[in-house]
C-alpha positions in Angstrom: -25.8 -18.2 6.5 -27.6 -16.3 3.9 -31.0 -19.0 4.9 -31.1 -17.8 8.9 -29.7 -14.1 8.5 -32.3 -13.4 5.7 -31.2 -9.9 4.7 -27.9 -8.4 3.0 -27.8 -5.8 6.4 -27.3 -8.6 8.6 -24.6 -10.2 5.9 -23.1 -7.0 6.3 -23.1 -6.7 9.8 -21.5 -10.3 10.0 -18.8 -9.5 7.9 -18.1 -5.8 9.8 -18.1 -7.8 13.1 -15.8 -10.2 11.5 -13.3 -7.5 10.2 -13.4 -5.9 13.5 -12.3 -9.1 15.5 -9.2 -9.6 13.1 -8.5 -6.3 12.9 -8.2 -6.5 16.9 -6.3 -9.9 17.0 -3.9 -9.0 14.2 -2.8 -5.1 15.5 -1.0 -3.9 18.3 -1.9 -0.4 19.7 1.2 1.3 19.1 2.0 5.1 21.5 2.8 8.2 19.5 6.1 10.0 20.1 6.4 13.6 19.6 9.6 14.8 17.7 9.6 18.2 20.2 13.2 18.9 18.9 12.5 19.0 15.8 10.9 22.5 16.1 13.9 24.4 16.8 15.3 22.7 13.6 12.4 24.3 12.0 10.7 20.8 10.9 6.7 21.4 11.8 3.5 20.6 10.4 1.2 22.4 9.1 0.2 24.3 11.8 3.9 24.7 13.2 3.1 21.6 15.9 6.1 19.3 15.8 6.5 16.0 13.9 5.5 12.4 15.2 5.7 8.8 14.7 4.8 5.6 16.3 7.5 3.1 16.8 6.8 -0.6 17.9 10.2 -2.0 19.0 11.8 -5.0 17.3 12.7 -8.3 19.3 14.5 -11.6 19.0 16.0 -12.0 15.4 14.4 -8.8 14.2 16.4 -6.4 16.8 18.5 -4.6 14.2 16.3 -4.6 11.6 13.9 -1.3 10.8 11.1 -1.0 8.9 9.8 3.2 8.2 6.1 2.8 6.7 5.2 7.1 5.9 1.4 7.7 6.3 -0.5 8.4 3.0 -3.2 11.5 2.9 -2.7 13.5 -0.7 -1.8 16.7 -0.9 -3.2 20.0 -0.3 -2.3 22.5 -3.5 -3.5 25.7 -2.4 -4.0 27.4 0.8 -7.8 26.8 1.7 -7.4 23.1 1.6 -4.1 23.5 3.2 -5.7 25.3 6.0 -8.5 23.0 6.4 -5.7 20.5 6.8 -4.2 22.2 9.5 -6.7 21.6 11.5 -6.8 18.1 11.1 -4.0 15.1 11.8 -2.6 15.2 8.5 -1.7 18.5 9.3 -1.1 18.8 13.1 0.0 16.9 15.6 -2.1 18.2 17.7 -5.1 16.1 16.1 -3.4 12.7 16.0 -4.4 9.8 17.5 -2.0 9.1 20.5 -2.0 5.9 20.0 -2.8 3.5 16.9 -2.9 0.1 15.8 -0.5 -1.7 14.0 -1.5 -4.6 10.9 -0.3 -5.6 7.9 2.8 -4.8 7.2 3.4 -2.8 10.6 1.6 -6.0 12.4 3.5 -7.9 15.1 1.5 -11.2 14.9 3.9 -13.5 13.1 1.2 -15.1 11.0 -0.4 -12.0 9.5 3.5 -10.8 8.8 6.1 -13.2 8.7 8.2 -11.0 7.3 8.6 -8.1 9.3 6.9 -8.9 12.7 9.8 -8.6 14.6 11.4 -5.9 13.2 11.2 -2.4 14.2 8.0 -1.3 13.0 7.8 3.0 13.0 4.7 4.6 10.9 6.1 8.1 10.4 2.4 10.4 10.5 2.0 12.5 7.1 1.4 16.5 8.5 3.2 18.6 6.1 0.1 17.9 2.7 3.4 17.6 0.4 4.9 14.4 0.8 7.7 15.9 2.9 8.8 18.4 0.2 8.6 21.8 0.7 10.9 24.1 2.4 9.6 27.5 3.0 11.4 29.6 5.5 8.6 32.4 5.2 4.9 31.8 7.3 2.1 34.1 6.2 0.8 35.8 9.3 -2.6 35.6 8.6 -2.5 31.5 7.8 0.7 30.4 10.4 1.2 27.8 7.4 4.2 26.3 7.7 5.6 24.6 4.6 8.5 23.0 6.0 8.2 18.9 5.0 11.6 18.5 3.7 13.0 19.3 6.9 10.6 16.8 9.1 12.1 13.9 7.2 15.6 14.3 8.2 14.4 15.1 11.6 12.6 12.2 12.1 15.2 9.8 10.9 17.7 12.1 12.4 15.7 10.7 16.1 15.2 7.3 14.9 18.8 6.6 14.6 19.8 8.0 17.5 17.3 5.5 19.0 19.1 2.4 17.6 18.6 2.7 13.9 22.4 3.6 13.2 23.2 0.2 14.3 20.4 -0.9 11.4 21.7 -4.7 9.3 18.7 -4.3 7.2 16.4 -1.1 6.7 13.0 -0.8 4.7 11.5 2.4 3.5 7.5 2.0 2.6 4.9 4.2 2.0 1.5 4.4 0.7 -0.3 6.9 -1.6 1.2 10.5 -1.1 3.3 8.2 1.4 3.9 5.9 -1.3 5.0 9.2 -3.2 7.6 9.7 -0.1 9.4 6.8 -0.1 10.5 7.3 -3.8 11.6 11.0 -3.2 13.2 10.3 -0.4 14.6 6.7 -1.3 18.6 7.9 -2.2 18.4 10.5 1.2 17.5 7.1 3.4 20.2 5.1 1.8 22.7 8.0 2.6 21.3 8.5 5.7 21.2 4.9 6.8 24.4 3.0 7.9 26.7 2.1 4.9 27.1 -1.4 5.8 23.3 -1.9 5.8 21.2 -3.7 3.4 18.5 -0.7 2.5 15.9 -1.2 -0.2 12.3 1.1 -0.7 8.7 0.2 -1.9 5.9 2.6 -3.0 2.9 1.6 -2.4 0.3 3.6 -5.2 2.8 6.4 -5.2 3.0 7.2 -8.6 0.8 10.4 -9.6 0.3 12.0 -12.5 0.1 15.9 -12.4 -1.1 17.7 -15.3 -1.2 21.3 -15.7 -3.7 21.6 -18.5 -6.7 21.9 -15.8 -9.5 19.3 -17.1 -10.0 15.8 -15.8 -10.5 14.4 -19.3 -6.7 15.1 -19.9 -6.1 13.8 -16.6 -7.7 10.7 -17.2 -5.8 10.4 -20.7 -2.5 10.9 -19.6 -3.7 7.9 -16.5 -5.0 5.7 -19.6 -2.2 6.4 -21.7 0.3 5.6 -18.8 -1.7 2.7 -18.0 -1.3 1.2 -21.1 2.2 1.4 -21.3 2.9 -0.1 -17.8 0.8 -2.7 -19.5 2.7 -3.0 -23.1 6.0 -2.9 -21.0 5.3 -5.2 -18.2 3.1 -7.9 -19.6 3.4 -10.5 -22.2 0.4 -12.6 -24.1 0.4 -16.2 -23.3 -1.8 -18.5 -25.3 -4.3 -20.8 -23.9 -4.0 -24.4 -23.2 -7.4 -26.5 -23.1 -6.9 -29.7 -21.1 -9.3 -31.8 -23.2 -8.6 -35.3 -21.4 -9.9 -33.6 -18.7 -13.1 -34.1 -20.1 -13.5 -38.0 -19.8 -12.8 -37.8 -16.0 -16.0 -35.7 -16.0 -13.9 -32.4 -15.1 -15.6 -29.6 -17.3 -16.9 -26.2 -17.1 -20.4 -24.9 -16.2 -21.3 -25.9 -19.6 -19.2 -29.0 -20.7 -17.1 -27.5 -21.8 -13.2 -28.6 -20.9 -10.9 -26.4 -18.4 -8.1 -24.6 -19.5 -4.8 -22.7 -17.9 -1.8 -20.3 -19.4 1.2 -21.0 -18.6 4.1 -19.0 -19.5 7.6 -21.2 -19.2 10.2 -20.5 -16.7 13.8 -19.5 -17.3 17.5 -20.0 -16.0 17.5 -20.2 -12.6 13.6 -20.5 -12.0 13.1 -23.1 -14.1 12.4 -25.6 -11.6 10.2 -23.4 -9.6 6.0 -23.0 -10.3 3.8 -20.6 -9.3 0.1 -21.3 -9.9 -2.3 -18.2 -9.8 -6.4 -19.2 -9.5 -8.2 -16.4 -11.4 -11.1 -14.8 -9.6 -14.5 -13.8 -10.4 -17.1 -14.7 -8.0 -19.7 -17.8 -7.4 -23.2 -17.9 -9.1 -25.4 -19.5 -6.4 -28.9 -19.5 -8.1 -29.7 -21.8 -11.4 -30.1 -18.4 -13.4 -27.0 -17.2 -12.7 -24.8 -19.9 -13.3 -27.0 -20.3 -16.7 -26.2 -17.0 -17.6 -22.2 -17.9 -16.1 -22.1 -20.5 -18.8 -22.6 -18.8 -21.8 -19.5 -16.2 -20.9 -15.5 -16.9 -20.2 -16.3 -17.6 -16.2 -18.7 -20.5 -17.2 -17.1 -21.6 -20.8 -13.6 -22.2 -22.1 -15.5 -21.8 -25.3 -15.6 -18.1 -24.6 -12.2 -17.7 -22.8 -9.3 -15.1 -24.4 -7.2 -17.0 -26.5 -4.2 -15.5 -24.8 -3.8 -13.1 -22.1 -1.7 -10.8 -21.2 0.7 -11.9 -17.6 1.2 -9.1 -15.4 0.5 -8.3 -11.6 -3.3 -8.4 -11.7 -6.0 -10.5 -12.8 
């Protein structure tokens, strides 16, 4: 492609046109609904517009079965940026989209989510810039902020149930970002909320923030390595190299000759008898100079690969 296109803009455009036409085949343009009695319960946004969500009903097998994905956006800590917000759809209802479209997990196309594709998909939108938290019964006269979130979750759900949800077999809180941040805070109210004889488990989604009050971004990013570091010290384990050198004879070598190589760390109890197999990434060299260059480094050369690395959820 890269011979008749000529130019990275038309790569580019290629791949936006691309994205586009599965972004259109995968989603589903979902309607917004407008929690209007929610407002005399005091649960607003920002701005003191009622709550909203989109719900994309389930069907077939997936009837009783709801899955609540909460909207991501930050937060706004002071009241300039919370007022700029306010004017915006992650703090007004006013300003959301009245429609949007579904993928991913929220997608109804079996193939893009087998999972949950018919299951009752709801995106609850994120208008309250505190990860539905704050419960201020006061509004300044001179902003008409409201700071109200904890009382738009229940409100929500509070609709949602009486919609079909209390008849929920299985229920699934997710959340991304400040969203992501939700779903943990609110994970024990959904449970309690949700029908005991449901099945109810919760997943953040980069929800997990760091707030440091000593005011620089060099002790921010500290406490983010430090942190960072641990997850990896708990989570991982170093598993040594295995170079397969009979490969070699059947012509099955690196960039440079060199033989291939894998790490496998053994499995246990009851997944012994199960495999997973996990091709690391790290790009192609198309030109002679390139994959020269490849050769002499660990994407080219097991002669230059780790001799162990550390297993965790990235490469």
């Amino acid at each position: 492609m890269r011979r008749m296109a000529g130019t990275r803009l038309i790569q580019w455009l290629n791949l936006l046109v691309w994205a586009l036409v599965m972004l259109k085949t995968e989603g589903a343009n979902v309607s917004i609904t407008i929690v209007k009695d929610a407002v005399a319960k005091g649960a607003v946004c920002l701005d003191g517009s009622p709550p909203a969500y989109h719900w994309d009903k389930g069907f077939g097998a997936g009837i009783n079965n709801w899955l609540v994905h909460i909207e991501g956006g930050g937060w706004c800590n002071n009241v300039t940026l919370c007022l700029n917000r306010s004017e915006t759809r992650l703090g007004s209802s006013k300003h959301m989209d009245k429609a949007v479209n579904f993928t991913g997990i929220l997608s109804r196309v079996q193939n893009y989510n087998p999972d949950f594709y018919n299951w009752n998909r709801i995106k609850i939108r994120y208008c309250d810039g505190a990860s539905f938290t704050g419960d201020v019964e006061a509004v300044d006269p001179d902003t008409n902020l409201h700071f109200r979130g904890a009382r738009i979750w229940p409100a929500v759900i509070e609709d949602l149930l009486s919609k079909g949800m209390k008849d929920a077999k299985n229920a699934f809180l997710s959340g991304n970002s400040a969203g992501g941040l939700a779903s943990i805070l609110h994970c024990d109210s959904f449970r309690a909320l949700i029908p005991s004889g449901a099945k109810v488990k919760c997943l953040s989604d980069a929800g997990y923030f760091i707030n440091v009050m000593a005011g620089t971004r060099l002790i921010q990013w500290l406490n983010l390595l430090v942190w960072a570091l641990v997850m990896l010290k708990t989570e991982g384990a170093n598993v040594s190299i295995t170079i397969v050198k009979d490969a070699v004879a059947k012509g099955a070598v690196c960039l440079d000759g060199s033989p291939p190589a894998y790490h496998w760390d053994k499995g246990f109890g009851a997944g012994i008898n199960n495999w997973l197999v996990h091709i690391e990434g790290g790009g192609w060299c198309n030109n002679v100079t390139l994959c020269l260059n490849r050769s002499e480094t660990r994407l080219g050369s097991s002669k230059h690969m780790d001799k162990a690395v550390n297993f965790w959820d990235s490469e």
